[in-house]
Backbone as a chain_set.jsonl record, in Angstrom:
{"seq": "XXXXXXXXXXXXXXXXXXXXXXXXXXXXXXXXXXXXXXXXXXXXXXXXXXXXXXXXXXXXXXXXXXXXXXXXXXXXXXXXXXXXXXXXXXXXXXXXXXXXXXXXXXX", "coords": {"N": [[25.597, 7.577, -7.878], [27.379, 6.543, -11.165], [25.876, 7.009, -13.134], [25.625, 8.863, -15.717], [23.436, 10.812, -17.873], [23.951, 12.004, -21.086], [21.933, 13.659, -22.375], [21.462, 15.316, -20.323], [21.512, 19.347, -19.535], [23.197, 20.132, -17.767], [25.568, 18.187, -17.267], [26.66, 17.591, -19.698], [28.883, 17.376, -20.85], [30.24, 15.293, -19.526], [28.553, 13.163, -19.61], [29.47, 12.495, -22.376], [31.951, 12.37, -21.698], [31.914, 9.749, -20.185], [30.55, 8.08, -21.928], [32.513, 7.558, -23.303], [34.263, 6.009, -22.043], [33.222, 4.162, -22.07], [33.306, 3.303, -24.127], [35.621, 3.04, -24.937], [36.304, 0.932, -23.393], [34.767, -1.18, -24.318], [36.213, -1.471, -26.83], [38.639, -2.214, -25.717], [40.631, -0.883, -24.877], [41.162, 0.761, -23.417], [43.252, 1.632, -20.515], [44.456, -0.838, -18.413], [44.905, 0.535, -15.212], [43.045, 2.95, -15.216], [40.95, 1.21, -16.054], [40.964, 0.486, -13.446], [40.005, 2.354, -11.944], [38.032, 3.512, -12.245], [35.874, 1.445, -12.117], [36.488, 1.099, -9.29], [34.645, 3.265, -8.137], [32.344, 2.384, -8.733], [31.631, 2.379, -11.49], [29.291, 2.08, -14.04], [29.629, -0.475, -16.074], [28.157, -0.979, -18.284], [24.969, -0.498, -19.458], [22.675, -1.578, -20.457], [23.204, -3.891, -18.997], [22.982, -3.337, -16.312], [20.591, -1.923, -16.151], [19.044, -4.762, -16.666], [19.564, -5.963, -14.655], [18.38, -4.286, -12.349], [16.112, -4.759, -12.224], [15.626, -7.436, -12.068], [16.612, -7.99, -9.273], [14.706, -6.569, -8.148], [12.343, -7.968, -9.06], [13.106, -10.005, -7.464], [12.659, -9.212, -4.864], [10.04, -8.393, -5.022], [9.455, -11.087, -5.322], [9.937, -12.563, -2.32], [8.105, -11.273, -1.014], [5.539, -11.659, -2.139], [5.325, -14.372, -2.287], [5.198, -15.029, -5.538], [5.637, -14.445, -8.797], [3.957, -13.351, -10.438], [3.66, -10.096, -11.288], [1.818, -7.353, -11.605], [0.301, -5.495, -14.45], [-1.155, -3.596, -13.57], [-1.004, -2.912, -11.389], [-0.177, -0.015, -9.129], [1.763, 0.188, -7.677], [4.088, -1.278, -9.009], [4.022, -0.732, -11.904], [6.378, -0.756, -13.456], [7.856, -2.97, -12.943], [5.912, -4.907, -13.36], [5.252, -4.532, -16.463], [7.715, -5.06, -17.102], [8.617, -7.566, -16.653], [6.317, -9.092, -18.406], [7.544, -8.022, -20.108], [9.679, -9.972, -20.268], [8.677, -12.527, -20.521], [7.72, -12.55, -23.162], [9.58, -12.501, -24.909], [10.728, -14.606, -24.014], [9.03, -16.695, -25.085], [9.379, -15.386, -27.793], [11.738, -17.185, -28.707], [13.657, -15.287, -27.919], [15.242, -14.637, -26.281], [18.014, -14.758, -23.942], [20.029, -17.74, -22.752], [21.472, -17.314, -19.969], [19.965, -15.307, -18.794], [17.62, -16.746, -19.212], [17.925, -18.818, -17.383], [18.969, -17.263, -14.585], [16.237, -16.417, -14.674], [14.785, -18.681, -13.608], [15.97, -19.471, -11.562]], "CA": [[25.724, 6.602, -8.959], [28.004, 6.67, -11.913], [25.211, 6.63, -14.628], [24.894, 10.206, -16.341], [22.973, 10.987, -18.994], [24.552, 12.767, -21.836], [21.34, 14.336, -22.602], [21.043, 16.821, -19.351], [22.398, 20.564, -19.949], [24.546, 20.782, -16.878], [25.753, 17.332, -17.343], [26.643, 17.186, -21.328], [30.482, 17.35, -21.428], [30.509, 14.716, -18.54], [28.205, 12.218, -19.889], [29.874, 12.351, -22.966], [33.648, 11.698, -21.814], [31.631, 8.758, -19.902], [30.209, 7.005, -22.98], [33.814, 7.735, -24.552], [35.228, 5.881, -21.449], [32.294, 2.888, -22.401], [33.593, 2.711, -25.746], [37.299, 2.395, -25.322], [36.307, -0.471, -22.626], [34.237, -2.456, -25.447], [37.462, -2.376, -27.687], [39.861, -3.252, -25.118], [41.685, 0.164, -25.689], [41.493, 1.404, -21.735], [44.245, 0.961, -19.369], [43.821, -0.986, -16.878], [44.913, 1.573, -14.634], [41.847, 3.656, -15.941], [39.807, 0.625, -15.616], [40.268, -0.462, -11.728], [40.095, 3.559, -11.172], [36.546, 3.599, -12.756], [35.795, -0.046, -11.124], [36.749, 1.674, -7.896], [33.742, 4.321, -7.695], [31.199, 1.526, -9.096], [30.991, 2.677, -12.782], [28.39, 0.804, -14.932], [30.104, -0.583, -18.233], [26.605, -1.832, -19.433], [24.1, -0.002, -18.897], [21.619, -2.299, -20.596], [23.144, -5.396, -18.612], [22.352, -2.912, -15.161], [19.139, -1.975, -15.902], [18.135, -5.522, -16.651], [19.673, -6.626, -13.458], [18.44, -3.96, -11.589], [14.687, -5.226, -12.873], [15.684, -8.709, -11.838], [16.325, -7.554, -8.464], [13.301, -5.924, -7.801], [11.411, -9.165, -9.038], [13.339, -11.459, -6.633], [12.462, -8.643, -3.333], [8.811, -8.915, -5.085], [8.683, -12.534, -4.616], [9.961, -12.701, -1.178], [7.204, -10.616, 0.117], [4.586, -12.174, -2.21], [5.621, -15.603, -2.66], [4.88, -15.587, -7.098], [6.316, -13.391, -9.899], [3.158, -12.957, -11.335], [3.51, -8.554, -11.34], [0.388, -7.357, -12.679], [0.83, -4.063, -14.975], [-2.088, -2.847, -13.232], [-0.74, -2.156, -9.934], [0.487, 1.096, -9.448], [3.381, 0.435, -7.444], [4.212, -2.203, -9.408], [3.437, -1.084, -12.876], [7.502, -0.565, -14.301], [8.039, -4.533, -13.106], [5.099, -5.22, -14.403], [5.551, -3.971, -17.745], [9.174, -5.594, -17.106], [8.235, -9.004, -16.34], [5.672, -9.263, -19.546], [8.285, -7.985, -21.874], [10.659, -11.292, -20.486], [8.213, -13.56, -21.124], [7.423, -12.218, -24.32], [10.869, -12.636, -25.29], [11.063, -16.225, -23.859], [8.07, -16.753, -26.318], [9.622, -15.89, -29.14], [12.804, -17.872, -27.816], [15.312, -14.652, -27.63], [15.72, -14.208, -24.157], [19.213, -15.559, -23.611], [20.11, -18.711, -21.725], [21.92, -16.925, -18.832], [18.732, -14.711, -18.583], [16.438, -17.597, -18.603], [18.706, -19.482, -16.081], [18.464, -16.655, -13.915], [14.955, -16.457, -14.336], [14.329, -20.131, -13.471], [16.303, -19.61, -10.232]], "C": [[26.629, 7.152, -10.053], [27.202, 6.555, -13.406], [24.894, 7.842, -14.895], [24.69, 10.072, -17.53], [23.571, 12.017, -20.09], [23.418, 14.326, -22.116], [20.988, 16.015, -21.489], [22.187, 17.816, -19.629], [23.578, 20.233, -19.581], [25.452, 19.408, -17.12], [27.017, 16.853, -19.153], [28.038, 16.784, -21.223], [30.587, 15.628, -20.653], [30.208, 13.238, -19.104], [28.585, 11.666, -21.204], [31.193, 11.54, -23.083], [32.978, 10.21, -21.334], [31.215, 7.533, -21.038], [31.636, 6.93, -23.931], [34.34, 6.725, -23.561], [34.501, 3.993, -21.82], [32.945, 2.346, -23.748], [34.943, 2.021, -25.735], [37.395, 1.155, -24.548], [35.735, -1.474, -23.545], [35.377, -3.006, -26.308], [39.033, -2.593, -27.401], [40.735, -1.936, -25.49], [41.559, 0.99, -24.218], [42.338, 0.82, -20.983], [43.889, 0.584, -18.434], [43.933, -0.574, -15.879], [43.637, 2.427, -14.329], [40.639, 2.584, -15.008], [39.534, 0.178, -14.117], [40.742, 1.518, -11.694], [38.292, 3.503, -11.459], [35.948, 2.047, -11.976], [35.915, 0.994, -9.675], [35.139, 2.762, -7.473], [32.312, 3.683, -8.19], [30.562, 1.917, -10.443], [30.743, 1.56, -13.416], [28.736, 1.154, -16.289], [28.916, -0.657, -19.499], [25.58, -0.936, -19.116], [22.898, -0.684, -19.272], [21.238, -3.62, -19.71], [21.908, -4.787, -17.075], [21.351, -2.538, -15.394], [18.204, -3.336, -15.99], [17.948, -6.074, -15.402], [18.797, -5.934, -12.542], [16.455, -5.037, -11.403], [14.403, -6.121, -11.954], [15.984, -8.729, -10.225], [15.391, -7.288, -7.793], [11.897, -7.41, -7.812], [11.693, -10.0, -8.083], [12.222, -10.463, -5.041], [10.804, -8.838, -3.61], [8.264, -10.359, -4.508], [9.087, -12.861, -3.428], [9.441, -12.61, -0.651], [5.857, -11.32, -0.623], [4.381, -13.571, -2.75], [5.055, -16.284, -4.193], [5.618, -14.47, -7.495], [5.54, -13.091, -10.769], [2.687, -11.299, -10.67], [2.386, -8.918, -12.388], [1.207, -6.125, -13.315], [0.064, -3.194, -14.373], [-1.957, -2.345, -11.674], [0.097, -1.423, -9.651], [1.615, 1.156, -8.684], [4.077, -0.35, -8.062], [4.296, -1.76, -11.216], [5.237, -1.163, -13.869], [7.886, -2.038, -13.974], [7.075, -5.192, -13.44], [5.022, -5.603, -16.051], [7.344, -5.047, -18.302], [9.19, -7.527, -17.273], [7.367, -9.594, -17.624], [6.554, -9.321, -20.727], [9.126, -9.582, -21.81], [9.78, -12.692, -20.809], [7.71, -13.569, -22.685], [8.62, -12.658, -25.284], [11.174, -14.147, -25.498], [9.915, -16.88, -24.458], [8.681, -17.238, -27.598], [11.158, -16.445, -29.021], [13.933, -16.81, -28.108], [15.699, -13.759, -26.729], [17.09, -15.235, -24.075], [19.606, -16.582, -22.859], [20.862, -18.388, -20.344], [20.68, -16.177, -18.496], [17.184, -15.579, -18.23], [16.722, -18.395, -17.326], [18.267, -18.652, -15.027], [17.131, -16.0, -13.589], [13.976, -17.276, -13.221], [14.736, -20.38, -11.829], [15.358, -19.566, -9.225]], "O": [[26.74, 8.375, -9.967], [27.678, 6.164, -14.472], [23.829, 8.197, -14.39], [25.407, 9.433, -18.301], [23.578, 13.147, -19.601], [23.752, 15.511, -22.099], [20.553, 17.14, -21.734], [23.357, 17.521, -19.871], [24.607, 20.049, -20.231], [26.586, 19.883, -17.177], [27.852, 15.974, -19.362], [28.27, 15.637, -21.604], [31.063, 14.762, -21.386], [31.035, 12.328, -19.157], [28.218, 10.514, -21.437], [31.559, 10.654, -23.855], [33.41, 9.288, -22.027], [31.53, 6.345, -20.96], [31.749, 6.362, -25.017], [35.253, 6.186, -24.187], [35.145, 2.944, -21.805], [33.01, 1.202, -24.199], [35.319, 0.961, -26.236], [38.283, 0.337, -24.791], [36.22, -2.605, -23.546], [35.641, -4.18, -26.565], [40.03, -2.886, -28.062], [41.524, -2.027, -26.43], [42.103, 2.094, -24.249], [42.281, -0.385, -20.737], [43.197, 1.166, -17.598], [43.128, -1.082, -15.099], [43.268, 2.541, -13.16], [39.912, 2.784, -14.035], [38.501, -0.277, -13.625], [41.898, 1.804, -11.382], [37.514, 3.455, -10.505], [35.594, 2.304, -10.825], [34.877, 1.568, -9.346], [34.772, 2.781, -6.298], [31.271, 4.332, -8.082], [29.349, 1.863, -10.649], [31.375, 0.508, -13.507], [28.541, 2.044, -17.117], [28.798, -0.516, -20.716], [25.628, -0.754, -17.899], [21.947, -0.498, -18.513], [20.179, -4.222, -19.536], [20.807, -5.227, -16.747], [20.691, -2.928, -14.431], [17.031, -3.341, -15.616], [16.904, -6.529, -14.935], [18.255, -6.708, -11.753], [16.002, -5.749, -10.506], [13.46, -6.05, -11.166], [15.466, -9.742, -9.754], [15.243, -7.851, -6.708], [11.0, -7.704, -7.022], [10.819, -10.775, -7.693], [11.315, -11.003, -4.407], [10.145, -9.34, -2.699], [7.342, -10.71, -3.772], [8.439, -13.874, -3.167], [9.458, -13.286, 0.378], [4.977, -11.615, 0.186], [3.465, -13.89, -3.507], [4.631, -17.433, -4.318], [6.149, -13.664, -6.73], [5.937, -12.62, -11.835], [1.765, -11.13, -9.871], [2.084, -9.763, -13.231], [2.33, -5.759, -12.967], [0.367, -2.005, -14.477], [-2.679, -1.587, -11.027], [1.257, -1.813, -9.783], [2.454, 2.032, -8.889], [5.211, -0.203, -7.608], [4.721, -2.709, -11.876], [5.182, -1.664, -14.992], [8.383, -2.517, -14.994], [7.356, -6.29, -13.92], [4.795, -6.674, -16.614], [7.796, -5.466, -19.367], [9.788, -8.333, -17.985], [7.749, -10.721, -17.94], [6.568, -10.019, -21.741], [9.268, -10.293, -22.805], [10.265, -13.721, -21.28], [7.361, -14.602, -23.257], [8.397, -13.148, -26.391], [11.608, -14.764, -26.471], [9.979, -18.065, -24.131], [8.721, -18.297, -28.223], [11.851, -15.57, -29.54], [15.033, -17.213, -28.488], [16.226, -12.663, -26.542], [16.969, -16.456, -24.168], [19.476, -16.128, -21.722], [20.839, -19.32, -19.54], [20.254, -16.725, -17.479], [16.208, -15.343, -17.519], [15.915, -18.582, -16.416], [17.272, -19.037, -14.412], [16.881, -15.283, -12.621], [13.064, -16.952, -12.461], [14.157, -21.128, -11.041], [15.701, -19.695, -8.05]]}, "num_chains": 1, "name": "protein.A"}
């Protein structure tokens, strides 16, 4: 995967130039050269978008095998989509869960 953490020792310099390579893509200041080289090895620009997706993922392979999306928090293989699934309705509560996010909820 292309997601390092800045925080690990051996890692530091690495995960650093990476969030430098995140930044200059937010303000449009990477070549696109750069960018279909990084595109090419499957680097994640977002890392908030991919962890939500990855989430959202996991909930669809859930409901395939148990035909609902009601994750409990209490089941231990289960308990990080659990926990995941509560916070989006919590969200879509207080209505700021995004309309592409609820769309793809609703699917």
């Amino acid at each position: 995967h292309c997601n390092v953490s800045q925080n690990g020792a051996e890692n530091t310099s690495l995960g650093s130039w990476i969030d430098q390579q995140r930044v200059f893509y937010k303000k449009n200041t990477l070549s696109s050269s750069r960018v279909e080289q990084l595109n090419s090895i499957g680097f994640i620009w977002d890392t908030l978008e991919h962890a939500w997706n990855k989430q959202f993922y996991e909930l669809c392979a859930f409901r395939a095998r148990k035909g609902h999306c009601n994750v409990s928090t209490n089941d231990e293989r289960n308990t990080s989509l659990g926990n995941w699934v509560q916070q989006q309705r919590k969200l879509r509560k207080k209505n700021t869960l995004s309309s592409d996010r609820k769309e793809q909820l609703n699917s």
